[in-house]
Chimera marker file (.cmm) of the C-alpha trace (Angstrom):
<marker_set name="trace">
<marker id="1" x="22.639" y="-205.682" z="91.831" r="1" g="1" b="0" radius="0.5"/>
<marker id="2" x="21.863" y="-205.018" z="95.417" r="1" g="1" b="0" radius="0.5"/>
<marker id="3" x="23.162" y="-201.114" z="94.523" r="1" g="1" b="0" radius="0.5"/>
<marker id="4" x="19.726" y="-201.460" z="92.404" r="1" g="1" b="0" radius="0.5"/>
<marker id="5" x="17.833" y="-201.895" z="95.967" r="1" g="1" b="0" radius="0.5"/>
<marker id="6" x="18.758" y="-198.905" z="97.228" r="1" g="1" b="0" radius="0.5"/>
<marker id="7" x="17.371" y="-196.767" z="94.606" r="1" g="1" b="0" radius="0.5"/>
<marker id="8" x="13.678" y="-196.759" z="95.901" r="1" g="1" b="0" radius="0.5"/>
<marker id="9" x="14.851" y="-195.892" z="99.622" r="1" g="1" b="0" radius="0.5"/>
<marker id="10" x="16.946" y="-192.830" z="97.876" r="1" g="1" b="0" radius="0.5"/>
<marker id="11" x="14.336" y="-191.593" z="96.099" r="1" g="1" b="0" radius="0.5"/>
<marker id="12" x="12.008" y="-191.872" z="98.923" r="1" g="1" b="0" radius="0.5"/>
<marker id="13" x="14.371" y="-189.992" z="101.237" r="1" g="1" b="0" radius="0.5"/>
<marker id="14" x="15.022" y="-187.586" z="98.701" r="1" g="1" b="0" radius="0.5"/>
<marker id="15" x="11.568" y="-186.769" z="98.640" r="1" g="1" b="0" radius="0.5"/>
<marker id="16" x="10.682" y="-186.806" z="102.041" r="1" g="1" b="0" radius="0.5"/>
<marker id="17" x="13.692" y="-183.789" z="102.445" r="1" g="1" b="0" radius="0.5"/>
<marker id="18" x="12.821" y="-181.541" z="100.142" r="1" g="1" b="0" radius="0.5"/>
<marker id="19" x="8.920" y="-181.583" z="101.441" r="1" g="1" b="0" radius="0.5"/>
<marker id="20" x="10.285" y="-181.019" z="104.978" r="1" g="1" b="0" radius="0.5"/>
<marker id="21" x="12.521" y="-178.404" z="103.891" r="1" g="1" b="0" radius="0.5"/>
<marker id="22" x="9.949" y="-176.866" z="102.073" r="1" g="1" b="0" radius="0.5"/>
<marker id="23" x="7.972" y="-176.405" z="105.539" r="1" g="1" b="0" radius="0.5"/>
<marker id="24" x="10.807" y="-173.872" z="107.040" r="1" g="1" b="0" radius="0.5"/>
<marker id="25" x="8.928" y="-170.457" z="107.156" r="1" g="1" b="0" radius="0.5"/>
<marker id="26" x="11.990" y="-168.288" z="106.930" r="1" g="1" b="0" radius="0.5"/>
<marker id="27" x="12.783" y="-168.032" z="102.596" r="1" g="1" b="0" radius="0.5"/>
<marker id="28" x="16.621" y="-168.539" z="103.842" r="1" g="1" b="0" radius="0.5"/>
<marker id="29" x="16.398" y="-171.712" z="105.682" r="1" g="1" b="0" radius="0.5"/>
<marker id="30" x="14.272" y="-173.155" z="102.948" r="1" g="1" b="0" radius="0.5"/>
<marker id="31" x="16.376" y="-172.163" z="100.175" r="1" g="1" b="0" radius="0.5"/>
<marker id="32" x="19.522" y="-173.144" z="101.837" r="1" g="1" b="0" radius="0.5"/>
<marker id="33" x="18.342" y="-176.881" z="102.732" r="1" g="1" b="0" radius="0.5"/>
<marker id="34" x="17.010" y="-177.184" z="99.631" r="1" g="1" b="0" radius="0.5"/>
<marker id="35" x="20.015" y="-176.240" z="97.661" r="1" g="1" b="0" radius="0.5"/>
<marker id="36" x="21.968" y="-178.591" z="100.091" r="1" g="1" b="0" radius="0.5"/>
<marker id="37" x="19.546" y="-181.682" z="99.958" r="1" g="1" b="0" radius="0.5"/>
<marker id="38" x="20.206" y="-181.148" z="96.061" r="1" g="1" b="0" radius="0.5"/>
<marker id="39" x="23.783" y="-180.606" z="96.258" r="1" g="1" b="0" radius="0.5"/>
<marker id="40" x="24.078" y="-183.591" z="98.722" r="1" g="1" b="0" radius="0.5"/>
<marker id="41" x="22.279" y="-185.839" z="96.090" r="1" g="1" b="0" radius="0.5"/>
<marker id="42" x="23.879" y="-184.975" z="93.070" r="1" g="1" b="0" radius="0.5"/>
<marker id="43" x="27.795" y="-185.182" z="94.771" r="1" g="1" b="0" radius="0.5"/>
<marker id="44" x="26.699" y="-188.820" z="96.084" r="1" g="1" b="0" radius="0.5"/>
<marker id="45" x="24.299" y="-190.134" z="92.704" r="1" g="1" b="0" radius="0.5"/>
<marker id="46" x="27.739" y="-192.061" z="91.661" r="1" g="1" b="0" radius="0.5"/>
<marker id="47" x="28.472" y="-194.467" z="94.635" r="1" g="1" b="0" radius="0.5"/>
<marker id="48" x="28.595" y="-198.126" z="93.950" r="1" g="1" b="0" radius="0.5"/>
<marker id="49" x="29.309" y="-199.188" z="97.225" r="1" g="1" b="0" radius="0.5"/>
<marker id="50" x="26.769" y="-200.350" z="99.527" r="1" g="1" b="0" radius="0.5"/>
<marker id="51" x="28.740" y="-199.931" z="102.896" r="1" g="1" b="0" radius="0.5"/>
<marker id="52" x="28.828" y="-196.446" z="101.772" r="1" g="1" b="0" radius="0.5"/>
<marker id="53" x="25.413" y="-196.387" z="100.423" r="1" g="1" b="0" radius="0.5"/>
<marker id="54" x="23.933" y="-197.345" z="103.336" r="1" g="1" b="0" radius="0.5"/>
<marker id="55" x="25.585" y="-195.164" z="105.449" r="1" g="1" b="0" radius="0.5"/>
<marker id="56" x="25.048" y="-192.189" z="103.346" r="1" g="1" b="0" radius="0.5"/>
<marker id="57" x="20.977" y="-193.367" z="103.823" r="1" g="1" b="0" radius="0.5"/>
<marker id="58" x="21.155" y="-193.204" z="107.398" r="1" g="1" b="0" radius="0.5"/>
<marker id="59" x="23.094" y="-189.785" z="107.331" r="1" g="1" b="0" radius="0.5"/>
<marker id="60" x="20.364" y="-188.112" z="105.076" r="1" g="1" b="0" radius="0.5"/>
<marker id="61" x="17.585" y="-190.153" z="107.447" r="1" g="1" b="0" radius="0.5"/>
<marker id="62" x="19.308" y="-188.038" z="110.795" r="1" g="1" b="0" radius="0.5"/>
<marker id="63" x="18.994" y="-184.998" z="108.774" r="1" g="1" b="0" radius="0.5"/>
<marker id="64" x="15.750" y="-185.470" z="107.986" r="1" g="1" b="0" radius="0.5"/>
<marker id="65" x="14.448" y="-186.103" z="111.333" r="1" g="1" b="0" radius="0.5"/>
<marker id="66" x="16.457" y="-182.673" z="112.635" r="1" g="1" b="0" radius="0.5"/>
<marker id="67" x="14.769" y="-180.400" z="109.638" r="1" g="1" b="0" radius="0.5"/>
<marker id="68" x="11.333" y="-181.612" z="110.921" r="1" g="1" b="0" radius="0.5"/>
<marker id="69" x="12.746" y="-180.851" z="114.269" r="1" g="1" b="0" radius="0.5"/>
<marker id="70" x="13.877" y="-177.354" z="112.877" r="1" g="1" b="0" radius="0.5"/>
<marker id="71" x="10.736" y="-176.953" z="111.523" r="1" g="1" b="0" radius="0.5"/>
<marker id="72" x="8.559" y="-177.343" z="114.188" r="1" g="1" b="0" radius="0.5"/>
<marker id="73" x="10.673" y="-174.890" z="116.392" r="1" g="1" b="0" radius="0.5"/>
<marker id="74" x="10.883" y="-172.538" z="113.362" r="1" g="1" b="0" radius="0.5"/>
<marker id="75" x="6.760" y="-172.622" z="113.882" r="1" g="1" b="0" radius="0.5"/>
<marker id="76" x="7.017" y="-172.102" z="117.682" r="1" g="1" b="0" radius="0.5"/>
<marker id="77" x="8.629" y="-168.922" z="116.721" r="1" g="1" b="0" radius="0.5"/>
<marker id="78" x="7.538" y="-167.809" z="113.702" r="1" g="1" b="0" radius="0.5"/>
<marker id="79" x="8.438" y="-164.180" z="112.640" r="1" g="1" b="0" radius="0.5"/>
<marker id="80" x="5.266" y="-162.059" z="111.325" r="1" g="1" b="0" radius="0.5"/>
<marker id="81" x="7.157" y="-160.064" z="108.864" r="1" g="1" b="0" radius="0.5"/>
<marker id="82" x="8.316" y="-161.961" z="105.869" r="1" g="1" b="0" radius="0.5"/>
<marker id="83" x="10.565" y="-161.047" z="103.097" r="1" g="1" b="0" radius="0.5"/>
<marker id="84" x="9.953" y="-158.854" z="100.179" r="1" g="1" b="0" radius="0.5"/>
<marker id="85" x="10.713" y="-162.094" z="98.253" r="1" g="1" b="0" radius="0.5"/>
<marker id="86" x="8.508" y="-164.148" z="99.545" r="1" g="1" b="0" radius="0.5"/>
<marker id="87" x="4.799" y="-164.003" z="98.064" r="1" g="1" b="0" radius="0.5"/>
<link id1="1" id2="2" r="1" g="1" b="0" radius="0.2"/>
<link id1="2" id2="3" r="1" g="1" b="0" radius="0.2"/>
<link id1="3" id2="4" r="1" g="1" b="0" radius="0.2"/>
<link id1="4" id2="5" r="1" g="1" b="0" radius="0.2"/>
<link id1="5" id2="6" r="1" g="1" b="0" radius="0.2"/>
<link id1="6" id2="7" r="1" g="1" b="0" radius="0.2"/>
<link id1="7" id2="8" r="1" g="1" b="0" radius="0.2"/>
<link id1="8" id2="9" r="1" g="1" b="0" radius="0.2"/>
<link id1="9" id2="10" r="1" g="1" b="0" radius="0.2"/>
<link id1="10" id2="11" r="1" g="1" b="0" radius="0.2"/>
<link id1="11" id2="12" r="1" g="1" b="0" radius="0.2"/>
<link id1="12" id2="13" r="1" g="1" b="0" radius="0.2"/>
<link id1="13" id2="14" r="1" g="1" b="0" radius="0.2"/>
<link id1="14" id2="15" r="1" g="1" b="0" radius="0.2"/>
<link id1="15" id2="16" r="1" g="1" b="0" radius="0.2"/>
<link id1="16" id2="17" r="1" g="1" b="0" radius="0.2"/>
<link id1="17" id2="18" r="1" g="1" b="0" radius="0.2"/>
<link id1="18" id2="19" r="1" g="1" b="0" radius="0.2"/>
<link id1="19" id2="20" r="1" g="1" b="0" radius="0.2"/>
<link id1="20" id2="21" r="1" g="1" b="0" radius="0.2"/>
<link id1="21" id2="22" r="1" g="1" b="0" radius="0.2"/>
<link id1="22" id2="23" r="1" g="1" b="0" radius="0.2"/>
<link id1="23" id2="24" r="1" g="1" b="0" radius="0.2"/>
<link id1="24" id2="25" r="1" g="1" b="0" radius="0.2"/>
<link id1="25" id2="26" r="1" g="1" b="0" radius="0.2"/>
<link id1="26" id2="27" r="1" g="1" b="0" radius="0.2"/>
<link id1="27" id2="28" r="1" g="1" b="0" radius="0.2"/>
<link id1="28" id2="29" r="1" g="1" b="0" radius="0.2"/>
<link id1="29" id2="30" r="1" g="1" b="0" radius="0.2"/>
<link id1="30" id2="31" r="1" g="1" b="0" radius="0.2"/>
<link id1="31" id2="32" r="1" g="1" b="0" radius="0.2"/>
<link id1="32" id2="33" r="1" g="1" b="0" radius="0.2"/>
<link id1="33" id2="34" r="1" g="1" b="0" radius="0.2"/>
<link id1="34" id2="35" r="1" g="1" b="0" radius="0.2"/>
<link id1="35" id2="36" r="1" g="1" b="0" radius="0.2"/>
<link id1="36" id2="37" r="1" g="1" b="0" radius="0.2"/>
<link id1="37" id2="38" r="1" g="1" b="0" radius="0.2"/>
<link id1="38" id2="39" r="1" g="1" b="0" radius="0.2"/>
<link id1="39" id2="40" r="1" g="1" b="0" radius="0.2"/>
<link id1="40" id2="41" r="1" g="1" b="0" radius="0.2"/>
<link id1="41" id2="42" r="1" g="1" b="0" radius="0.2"/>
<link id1="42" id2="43" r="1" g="1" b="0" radius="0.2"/>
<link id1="43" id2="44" r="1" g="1" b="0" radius="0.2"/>
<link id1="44" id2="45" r="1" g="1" b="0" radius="0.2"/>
<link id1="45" id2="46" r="1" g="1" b="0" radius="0.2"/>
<link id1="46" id2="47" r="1" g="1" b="0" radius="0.2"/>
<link id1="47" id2="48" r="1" g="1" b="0" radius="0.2"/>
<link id1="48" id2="49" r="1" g="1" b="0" radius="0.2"/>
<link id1="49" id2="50" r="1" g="1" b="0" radius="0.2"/>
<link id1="50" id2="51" r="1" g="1" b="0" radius="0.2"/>
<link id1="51" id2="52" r="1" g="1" b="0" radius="0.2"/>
<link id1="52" id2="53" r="1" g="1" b="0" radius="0.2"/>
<link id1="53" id2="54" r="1" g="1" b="0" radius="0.2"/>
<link id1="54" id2="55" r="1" g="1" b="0" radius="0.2"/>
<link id1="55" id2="56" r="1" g="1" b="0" radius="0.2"/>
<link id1="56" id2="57" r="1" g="1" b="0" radius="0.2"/>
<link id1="57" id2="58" r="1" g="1" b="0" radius="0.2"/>
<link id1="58" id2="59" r="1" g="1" b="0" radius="0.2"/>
<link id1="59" id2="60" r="1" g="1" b="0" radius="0.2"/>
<link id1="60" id2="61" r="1" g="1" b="0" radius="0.2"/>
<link id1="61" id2="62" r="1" g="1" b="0" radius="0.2"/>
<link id1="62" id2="63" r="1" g="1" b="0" radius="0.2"/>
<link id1="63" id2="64" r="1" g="1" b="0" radius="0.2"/>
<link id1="64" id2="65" r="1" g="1" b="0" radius="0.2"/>
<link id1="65" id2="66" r="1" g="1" b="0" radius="0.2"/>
<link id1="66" id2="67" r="1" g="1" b="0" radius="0.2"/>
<link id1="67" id2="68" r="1" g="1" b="0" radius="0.2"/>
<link id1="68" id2="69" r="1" g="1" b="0" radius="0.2"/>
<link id1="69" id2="70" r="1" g="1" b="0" radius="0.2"/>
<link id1="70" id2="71" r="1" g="1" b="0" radius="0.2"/>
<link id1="71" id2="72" r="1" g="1" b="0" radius="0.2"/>
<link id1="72" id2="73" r="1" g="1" b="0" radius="0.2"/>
<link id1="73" id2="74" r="1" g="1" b="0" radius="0.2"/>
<link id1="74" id2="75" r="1" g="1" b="0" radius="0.2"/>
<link id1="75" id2="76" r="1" g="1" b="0" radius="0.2"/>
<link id1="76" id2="77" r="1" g="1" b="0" radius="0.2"/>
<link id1="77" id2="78" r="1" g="1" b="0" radius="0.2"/>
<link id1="78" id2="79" r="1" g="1" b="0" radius="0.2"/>
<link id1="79" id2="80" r="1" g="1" b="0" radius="0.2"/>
<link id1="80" id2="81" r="1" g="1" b="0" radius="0.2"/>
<link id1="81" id2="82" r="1" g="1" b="0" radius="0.2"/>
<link id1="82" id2="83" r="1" g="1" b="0" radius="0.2"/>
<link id1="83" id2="84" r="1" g="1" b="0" radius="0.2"/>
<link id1="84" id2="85" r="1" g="1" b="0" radius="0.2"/>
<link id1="85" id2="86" r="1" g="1" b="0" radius="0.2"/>
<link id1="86" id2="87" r="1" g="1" b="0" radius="0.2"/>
</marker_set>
């Protein structure tokens, strides 16, 4: 039941990294968190223990805080030419 509790702070969190990831200006920084918030996520949807739960939360809250860190010294020094990918 109390696995149930978590689910709201997990989605939340998910959330929250893929919109900071999706701040990176560099196309290979954002793709790469991206694919390894998702990755991260889907390896981890089938825990049942709380202990581990909860410290899997406050691993994925750490990495959020350093992408927003990244981010904002990705802006600081921000490349003017972007990739032929990028649009």
């Amino acid at each position: 039941m109390a696995v149930a509790g978590h689910k709201m702070k997990v989605l939340s969190l998910y959330k929250q990294l893929l919109r900071a990831s999706q701040k990176f200006d560099s196309y290979n920084y954002r793709m790469y968190a991206l694919r390894r918030i998702r990755d991260a996520f889907r390896e981890n949807k089938s825990l049942a223990d709380n202990t581990t739960i909860a410290n899997e939360l406050a691993f994925a809250q750490k990495n959020l805080e350093i992408i927003q860190r990244q981010t904002i010294v990705g802006h600081l020094y921000r490349a003017p030419i972007k990739l032929v990918i990028e649009k």
